[in-house]
N, C-alpha and C positions, 0 to 999 in steps of 0.2 A: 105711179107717182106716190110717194109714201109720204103721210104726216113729219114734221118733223121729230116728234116726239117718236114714232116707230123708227126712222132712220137711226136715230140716238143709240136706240136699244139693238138696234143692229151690229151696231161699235161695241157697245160694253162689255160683251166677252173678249174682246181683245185689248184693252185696255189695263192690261196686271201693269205694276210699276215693275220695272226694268231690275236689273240682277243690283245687288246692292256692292255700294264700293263706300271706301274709307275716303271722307274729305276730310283738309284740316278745318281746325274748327272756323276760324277766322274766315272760311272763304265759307261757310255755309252755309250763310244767311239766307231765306228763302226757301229753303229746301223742308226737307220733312222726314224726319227722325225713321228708319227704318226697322229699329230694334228696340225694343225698352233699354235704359240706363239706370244703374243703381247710385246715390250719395258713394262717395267714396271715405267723407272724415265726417265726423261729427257737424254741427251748424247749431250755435259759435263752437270752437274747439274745446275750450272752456268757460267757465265762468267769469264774466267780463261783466265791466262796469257799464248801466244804459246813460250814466250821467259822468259830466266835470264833479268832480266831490272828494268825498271822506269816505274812507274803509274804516270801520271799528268792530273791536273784537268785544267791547260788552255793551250792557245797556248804559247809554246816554241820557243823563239828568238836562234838562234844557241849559241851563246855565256853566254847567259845568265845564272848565277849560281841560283839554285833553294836551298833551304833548304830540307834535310833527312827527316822528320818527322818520320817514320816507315819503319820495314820489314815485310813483307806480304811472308810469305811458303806457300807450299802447304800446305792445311789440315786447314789453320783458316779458321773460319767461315766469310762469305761472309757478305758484308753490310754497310763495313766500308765507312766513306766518307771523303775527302780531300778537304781541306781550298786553295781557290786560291793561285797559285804563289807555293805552295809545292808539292813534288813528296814524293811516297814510295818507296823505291825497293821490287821488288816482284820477284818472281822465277817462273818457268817453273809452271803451274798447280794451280797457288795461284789461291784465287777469287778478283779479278778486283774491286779495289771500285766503287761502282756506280755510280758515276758523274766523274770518269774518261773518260779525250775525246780520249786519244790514252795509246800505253806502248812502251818505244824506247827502245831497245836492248842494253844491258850493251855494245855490241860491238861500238855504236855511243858516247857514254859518256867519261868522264874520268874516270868511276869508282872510283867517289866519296861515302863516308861513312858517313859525315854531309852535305857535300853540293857537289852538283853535275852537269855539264854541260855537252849540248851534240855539241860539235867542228865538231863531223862526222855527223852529221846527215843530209838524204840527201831528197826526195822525202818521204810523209808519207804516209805509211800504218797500216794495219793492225794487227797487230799483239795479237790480242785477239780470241780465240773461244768461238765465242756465246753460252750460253743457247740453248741445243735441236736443235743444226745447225747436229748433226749426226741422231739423232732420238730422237723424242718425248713420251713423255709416251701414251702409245693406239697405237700409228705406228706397223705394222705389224713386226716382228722381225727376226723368222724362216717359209718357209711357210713347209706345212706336204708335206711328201716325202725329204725332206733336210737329205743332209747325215750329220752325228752327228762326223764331224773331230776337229781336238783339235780348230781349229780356231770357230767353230762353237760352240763349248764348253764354250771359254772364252769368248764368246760374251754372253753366258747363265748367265756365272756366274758373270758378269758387272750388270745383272739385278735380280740380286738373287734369281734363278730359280735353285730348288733343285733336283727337281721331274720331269724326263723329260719324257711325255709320250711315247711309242714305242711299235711294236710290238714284242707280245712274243717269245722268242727265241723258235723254235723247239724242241721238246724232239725224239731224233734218237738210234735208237738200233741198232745192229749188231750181226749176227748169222751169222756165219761160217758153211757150210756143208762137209757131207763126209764123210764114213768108212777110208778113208785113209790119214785125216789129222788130224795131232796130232798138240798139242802145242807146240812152239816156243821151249819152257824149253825142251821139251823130244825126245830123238833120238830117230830119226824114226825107225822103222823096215823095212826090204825090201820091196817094194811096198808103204810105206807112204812117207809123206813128211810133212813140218812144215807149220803152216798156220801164212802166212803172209798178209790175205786180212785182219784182225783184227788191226795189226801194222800201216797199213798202213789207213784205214779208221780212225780210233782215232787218227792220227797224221793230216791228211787231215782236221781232225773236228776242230781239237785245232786251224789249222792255220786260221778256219772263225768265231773262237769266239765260236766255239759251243765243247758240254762235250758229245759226244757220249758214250751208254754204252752197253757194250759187254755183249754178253750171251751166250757164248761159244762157243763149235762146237757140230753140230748135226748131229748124225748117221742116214745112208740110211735109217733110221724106221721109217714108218708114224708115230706110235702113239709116239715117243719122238718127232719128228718132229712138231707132232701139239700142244704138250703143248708148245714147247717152240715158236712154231710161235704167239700164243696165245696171250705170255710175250710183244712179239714185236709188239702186233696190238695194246699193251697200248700207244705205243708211237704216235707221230706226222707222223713220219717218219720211217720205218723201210725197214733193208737192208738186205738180204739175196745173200749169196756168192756161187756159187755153183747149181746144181740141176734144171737147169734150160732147161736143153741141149732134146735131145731125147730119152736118154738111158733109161732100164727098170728100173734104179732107181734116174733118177729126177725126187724128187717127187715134187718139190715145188708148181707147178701149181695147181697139183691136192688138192693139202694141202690149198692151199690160195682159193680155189674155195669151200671147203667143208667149209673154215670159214667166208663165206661171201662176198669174195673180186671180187671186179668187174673187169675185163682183160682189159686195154687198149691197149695195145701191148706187141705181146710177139717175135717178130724179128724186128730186124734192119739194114736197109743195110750198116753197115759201118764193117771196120776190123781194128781192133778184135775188140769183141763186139755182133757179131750179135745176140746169144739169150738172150741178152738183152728183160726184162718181168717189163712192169710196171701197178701197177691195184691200184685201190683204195677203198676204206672201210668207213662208216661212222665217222670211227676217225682219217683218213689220207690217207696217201700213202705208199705203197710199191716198192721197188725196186728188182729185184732178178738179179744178178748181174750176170755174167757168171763167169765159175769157176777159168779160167784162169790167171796170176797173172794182163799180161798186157790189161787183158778184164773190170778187175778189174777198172782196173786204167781209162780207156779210159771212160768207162760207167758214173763214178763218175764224171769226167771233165767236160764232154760232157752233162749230162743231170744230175743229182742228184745235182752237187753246184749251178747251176742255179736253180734250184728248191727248195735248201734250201737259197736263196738269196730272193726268189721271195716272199718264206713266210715270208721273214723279212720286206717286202716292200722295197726290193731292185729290180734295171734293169734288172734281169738275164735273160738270154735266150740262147738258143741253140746259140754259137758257135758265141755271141756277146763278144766284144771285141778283137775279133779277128784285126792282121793285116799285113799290107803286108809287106813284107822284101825281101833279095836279097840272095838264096844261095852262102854259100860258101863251097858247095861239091856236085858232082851231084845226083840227087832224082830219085827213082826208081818210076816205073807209077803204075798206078791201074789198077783192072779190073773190074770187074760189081759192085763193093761196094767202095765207097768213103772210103781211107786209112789215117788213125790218123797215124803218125810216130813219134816218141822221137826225141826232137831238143836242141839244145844248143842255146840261142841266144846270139849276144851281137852287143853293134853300135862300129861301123869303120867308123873314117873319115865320120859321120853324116849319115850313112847308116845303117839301122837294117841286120844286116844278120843273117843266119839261116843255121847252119852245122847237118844236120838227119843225127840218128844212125838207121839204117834199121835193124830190129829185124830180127830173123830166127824165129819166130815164135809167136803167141799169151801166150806163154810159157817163154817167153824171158825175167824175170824178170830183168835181168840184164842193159839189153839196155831201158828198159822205167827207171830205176831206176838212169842213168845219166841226161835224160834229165828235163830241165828248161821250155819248153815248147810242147806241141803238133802242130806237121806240118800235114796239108790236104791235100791230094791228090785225087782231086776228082775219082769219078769213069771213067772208059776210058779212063783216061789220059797220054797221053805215057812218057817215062821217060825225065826227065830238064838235062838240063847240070847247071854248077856250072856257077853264075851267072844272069842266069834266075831267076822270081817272085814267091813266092810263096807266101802262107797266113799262121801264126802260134797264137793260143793261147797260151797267155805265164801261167806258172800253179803255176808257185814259190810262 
């Protein structure tokens, strides 16, 4: 039974992001920049006005009335030039005629329309953004690895970059085992029950951008068992619910071992979770998840989103991002296995707290299905009172 932190690092050599493909840019969102990008134009193109105002081509006596000549918007083309002794008004974003020495802010003027003075005008500055004062064309722009958030987007699309490279998104499967789990839609019969590690994996996928795709539920039988594991080693990633345990029919070990798959670990010391099975295969990775609803849940947090993050060329890692907060209810301890609990968080008065719903069981669908975040409890740790520190991943 390995720490979970040694489990982790079991994964990480296999964990490269996937071959990189061209998204448009508009669908990228989330993703993470595969390659550096360079500016493509100038930023601003030219010389543009930072104010509503005046262009003048000499120096300005306070009082003195200039003649209108022109208005300058945004959008005309740059180039223009001014005759001494005259001003243009110009607006926010115009291009600056060239032999203009400054632009005074309609606020220092009389807001004049043929002729114009400026009565306020006090100490001069600047009021123009240069040509290529933000980035130049060749300046590096994104480097690879950058997360692809809206602001990152519209700085893409300022240099009309359509095509943003990225790694491929994972393709992930999910099989459901079990003579005694039926579908969601059908009453069970005595002894069964509804399978809800499917609902809840295809919901957990949608929230990181990814389309997982179901392949049903597989009865105790090897030989359905291994066609349809078969299905799942096409993917990147495949998850298997179930079968993982010591009983005379989890088969899934022996199933993933007859197809190739190499065993990286097949226990975990954490609760719930522990027969936690993960192995790999020339076309990916496997997970084989334990059967339970909250082992389910715990396994996926805990090592599978970081590992579908990591193929994207994302941070993920074991039980990063975690952080610390202040109970507000008391926590029960561990014992030889570091304990995930369902937590609620929220900030008070600038403090993170963290109220655990202590499950009665790895069967507890109920109580991991309130919680917003996972609370850690290590191993040996004896019980917190309400107040004390603890550490939570938040999962929403």
């Amino acid at each position: 039974m390995l720490p979970p932190e040694k489990a982790w690092a079991r994964l990480e050599p296999y964990l490269n992001p996937l071959p990189v493909e061209l998204a448009p840019r508009r669908e990228a969102a989330g993703r993470v920049l595969a390659s550096a990008l360079a500016a493509t134009v100038d930023v601003p193109g030219c010389d543009v006005s930072a104010v509503d105002g005046y262009a003048v081509a000499g120096e300005v006596v306070a009082r003195e009335s200039l003649p209108v000549v022109a208005v300058i918007a945004a959008g005309d083309p740059p180039g223009r030039l001014l005759e001494p002794g005259t001003a243009v008004k110009i607006m926010t974003g115009a291009p600056v005629p060239a032999n203009a020495i400054e632009v005074l802010p309609v606020e220092v003027s009389d807001g004049g329309r043929e002729r114009v003075s400026f009565p306020g005008r006090g100490e001069a500055a600047d009021h123009v953004r240069r040509q290529g004062e933000i980035l130049r064309a060749g300046d590096p722009l994104l480097a690879a690895g950058s997360p692809l958030t809206p602001g990152a987007l519209a700085l893409l699309a300022t240099h009309g970059i359509a095509q943003v490279p990225v790694p491929r998104r994972p393709r992930v499967a999910v099989l459901a085992t079990g003579d005694e789990v039926v579908p969601p839609e059908n009453v069970p019969a005595p002894g069964q029950l509804r399978d809800s590690h499917t609902d809840f994996l295809l919901a957990a996928g949608a929230g990181l951008g990814l389309e997982f795709h179901p392949l049903g539920i597989a009865p105790d039988r090897r030989e359905v068992l291994l066609a349809l594991a078969r299905r799942g080693l096409e993917h990147d990633v495949f998850l298997l619910c179930g079968g993982v345990s010591m009983g005379e029919f989890d088969l899934v070990e022996g199933v993933l071992a007859e197809l190739g798959c190499e065993l990286l670990f097949d226990s975990v010391a954490i609760q719930p979770g522990k027969p936690l099975v993960a192995a790999v295969h020339s076309g990916g990775l496997v997970f084989g998840l334990p059967g339970n609803p909250a082992s389910v849940m715990v396994s996926f947090w805990l090592f599978v989103r970081p590992a579908l993050e990591r193929l994207q060329g994302m941070p993920g890692g074991f039980w990063q991002g975690a952080r610390r907060a202040e109970l507000a209810a008391p926590l029960p301890g561990a014992g030889p296995r570091d304990r995930f609990l369902p937590a609620v968080v929220e900030v008070r008065e600038g403090q993170l707290r963290a109220t655990p719903f202590p499950p009665r069981g790895s069967h507890d669908l109920a109580a991991y299905a309130h919680g917003s975040a996972l609370l850690r409890v290590p191993a040996s740790t004896p019980p917190k009172a309400a107040g004390e520190a603890c550490e939570v991943l938040e999962i929403g």
